[in-house]
C-alpha positions in Angstrom: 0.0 0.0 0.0 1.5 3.4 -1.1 1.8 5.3 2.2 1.6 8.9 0.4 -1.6 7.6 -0.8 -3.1 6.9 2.6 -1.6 10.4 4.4 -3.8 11.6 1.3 -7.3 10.3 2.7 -6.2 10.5 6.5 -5.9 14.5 5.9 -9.0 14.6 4.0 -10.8 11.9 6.4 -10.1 14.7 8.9 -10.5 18.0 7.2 -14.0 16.9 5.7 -13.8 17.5 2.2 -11.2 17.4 -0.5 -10.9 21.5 -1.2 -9.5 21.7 2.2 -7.3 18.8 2.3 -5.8 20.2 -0.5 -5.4 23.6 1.3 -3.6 21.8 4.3 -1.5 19.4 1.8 -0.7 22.6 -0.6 -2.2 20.4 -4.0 -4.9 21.0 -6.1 -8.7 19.7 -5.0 -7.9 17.0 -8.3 -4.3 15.7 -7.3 -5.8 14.9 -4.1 -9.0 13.2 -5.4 -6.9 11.8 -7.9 -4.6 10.0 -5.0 -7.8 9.1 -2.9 -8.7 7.4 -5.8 -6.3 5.3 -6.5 -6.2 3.8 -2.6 -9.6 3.2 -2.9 -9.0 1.0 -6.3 -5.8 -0.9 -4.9 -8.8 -1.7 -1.6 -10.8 -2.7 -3.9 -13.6 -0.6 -1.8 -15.1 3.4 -1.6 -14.0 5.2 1.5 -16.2 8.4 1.1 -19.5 9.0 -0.3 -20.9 12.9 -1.1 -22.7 14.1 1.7 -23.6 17.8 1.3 -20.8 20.3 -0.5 -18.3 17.9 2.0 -17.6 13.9 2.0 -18.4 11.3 4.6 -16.7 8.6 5.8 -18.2 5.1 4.2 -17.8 2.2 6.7 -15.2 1.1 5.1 -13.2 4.4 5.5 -14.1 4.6 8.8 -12.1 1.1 9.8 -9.8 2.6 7.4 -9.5 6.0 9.2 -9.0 4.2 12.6 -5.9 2.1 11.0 -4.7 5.6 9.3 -4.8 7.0 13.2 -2.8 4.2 14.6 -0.2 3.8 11.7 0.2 8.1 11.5 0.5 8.1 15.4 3.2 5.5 15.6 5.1 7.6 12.8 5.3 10.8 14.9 6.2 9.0 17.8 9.2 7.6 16.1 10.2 10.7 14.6 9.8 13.0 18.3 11.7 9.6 19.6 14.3 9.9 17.5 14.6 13.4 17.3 14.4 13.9 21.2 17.3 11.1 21.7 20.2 13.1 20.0 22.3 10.3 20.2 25.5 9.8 18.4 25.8 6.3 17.2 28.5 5.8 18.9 26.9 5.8 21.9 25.3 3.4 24.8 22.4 1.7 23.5 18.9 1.8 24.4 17.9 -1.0 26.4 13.8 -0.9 27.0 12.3 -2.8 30.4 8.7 -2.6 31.5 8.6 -2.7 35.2 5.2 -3.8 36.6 4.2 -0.8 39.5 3.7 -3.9 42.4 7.5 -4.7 41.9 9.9 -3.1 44.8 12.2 -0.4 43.3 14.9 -1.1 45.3 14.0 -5.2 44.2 14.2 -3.7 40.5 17.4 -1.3 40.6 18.9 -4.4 42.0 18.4 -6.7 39.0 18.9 -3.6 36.5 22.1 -2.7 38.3 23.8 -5.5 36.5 23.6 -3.7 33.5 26.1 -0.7 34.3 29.4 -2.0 32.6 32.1 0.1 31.7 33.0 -1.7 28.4 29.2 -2.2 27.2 27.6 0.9 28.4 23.8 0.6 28.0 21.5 3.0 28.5 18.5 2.1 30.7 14.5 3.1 29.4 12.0 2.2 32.3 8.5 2.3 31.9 6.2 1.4 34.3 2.9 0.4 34.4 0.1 -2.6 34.6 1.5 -5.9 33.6 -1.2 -5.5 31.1 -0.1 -2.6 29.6 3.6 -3.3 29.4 2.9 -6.9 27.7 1.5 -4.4 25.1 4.5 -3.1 24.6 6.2 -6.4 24.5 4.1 -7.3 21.5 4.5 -4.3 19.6 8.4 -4.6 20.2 8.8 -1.3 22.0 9.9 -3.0 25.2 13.1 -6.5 25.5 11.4 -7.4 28.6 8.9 -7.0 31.3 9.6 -7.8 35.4 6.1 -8.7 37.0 5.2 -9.8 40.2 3.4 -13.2 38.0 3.9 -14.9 34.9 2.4 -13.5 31.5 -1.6 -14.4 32.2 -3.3 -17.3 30.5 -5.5 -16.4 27.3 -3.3 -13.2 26.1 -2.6 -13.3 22.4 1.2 -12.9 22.7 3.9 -14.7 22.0 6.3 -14.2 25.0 7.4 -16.6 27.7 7.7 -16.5 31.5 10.4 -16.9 33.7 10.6 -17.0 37.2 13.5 -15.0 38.9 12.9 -16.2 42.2 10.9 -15.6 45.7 11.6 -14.3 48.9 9.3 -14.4 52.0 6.9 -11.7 53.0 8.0 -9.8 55.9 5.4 -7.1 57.9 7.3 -3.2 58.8 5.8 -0.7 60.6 7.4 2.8 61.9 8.9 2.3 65.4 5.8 4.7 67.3 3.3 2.4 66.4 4.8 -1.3 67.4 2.6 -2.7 70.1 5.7 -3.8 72.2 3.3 -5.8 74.8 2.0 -8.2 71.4 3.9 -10.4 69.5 3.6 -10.6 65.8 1.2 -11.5 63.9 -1.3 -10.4 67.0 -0.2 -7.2 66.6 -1.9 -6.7 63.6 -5.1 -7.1 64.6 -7.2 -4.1 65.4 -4.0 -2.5 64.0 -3.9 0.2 60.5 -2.7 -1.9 57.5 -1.6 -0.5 54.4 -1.9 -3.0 51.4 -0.9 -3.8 48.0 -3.6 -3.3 45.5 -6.1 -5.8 44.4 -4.4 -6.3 40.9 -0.9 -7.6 43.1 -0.3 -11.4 43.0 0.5 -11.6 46.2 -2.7 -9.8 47.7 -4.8 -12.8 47.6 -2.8 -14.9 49.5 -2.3 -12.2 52.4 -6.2 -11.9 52.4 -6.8 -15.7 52.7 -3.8 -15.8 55.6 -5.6 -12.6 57.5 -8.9 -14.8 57.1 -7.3 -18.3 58.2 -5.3 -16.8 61.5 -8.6 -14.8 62.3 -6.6 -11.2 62.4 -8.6 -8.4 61.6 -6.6 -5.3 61.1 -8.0 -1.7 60.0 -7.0 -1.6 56.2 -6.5 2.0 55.8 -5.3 1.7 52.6 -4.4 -0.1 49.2 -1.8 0.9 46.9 -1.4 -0.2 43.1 2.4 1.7 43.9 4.9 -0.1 46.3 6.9 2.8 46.7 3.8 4.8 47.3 2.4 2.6 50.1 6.0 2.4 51.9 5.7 6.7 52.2 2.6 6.3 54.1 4.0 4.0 56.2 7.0 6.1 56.9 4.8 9.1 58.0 3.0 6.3 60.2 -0.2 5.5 58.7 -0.2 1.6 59.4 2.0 -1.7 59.2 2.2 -3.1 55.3 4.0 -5.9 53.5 7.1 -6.3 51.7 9.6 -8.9 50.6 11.9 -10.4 53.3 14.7 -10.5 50.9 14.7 -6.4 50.8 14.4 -6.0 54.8 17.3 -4.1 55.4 16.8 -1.1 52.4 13.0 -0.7 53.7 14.4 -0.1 57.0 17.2 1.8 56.2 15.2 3.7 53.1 11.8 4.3 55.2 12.8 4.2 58.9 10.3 1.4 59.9 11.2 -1.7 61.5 10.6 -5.4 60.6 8.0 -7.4 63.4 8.0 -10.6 61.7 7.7 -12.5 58.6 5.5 -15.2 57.2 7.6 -18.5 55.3 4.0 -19.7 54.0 3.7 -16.1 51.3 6.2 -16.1 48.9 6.1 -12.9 46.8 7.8 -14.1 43.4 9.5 -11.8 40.5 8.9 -12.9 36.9 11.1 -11.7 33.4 8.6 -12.2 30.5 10.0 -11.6 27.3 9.5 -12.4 23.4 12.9 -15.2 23.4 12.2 -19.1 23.9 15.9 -19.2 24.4 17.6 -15.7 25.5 20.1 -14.3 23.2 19.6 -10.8 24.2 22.9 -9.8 26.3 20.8 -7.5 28.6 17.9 -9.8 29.2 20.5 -12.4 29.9 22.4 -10.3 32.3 19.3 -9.8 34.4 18.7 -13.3 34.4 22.2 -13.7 36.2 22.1 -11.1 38.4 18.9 -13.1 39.5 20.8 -16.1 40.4 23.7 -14.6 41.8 23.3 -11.5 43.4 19.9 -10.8 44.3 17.9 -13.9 45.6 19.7 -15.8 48.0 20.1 -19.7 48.0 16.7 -20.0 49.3 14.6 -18.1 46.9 13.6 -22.0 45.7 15.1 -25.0 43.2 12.6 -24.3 40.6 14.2 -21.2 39.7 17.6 -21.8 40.0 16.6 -24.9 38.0 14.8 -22.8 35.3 17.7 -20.1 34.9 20.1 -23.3 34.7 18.4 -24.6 32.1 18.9 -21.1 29.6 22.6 -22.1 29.4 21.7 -25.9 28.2 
């Protein structure tokens, strides 16, 4: 399909009639019906019918205006992308993760740290979003990879595949004015304010169904589709709230709350989703180490060591 052909009826789709179409496009009312004309013969279908002294869309051209949109909008976002880069080839490249908004930042900037070397410079494009969303990306190739708090779901039209990082335990914090020295954990919860992960976070189920089955019932003050978001209202002493064990000491540190205990039974797991059955991309790959041997400790379980083994086989 000639592309100059199509910018032709998307301006007049748009402007409403050929006369000004051809003011916009600086041509003649018959170069442009001319050029409208021949898209509509290599479619094989009419896109506008006379309506008035204008044109109007026929259904046909209105499918074809909503493709014309999409294809038009993707152009000037490569261009302003280009354009607002300004970097030499030379340069590091661009290396594109979707980070899903329930993952830790301090869990992320862990992984993504193993990127920064000296003789491969790469430079890092983080967007963040619903795991939804970013698999979006994914598919349209805008994004290498996606870190999630679950694998890609069941039913999506997408050719990616899921692999788990590893796990860590879920551990409860809470700024030091509000621990309830004379309980122990987990009775200090209940009655207590409790921030939580949003609904749409994997691990919010399971810390529902473990409130429900030790018969705690705190005051949930709050829920938070943003980690980082939730840990600020802790910090200004709004309420207890979750995180992963294996981060403890930065949410302590970081926030100045206090761990009061930790559950073995939750495990909050971290997934890499990307496009590759076997991973040939050198920063997807380098994340997938840093997995194994920096961040998650030797228990953050077999099964994933034993999946990021088996990318080497």
């Amino acid at each position: 399909m000639n592309l100059k052909h199509l910018r032709y009826f998307w301006v007049t789709a748009h402007a409403g009639s050929v006369a000004a179409a051809g003011a916009q496009l600086h041509l003649t009312p018959q170069t442009v019906s001319a050029q409208i004309k021949l898209l509509e013969n290599e479619l094989g279908t009419a896109l506008f019918k006379p309506a008035g002294r204008g044109l109007e869309l026929t259904e046909a051209g209105r499918v074809a205006l909503s493709y014309a949109d999409e294809i038009f909008a993707l152009g000037q976002e490569m261009v302003s992308s280009l354009r607002a880069t300004g970097i030499p080839e030379h340069a590091a490249a661009a290396f594109r993760v979707g980070v899903s908004d329930a993952i830790p930042k301090s869990l992320t900037h862990r992984l993504l740290a193993s990127l920064r070397q000296p003789e491969k410079p790469v430079r890092l494009l983080c967007r963040e979003g619903s795991i939804e969303a970013l698999l979006g990306e994914l598919a349209l190739q805008r994004l290498e990879m996606v870190l999630a708090d679950r694998p890609m779901p069941a039913g999506l039209a997408i050719r990616a595949h899921s692999r788990k990082l590893g796990e860590s335990a879920l551990a409860f914090f809470v700024c030091p004015r509000l621990v309830r020295r004379d309980t122990a954990f987990p009775a200090c919860l209940n009655g207590a304010p409790l921030l939580l992960p949003g609904q749409n976070a994997a691990v919010r189920g399971e810390i529902d169904r473990w409130l429900g089955e030790a018969r705690l019932s705190p005051r949930v003050v709050g829920e938070f589709d943003d980690s980082a978001l939730m840990k600020v209202f802790a910090q200004a002493g709004e309420g207890y709230f979750p995180a992963p064990a294996i981060i403890s000491d930065e949410i302590c540190a970081r926030y100045g709350v206090i761990e009061v205990g930790r559950l073995d039974e939750i495990r909050e797991a971290l997934w890499l989703i990307s496009t590759e059955r076997r991973i040939q991309h050198p920063g997807v790959r380098a994340v997938l180490e840093a997995a194994r041997g920096a961040v998650f400790s030797s228990d953050a379980g077999d099964e994933a060591t034993r999946q990021q083994r088996s990318l080497d086989r």
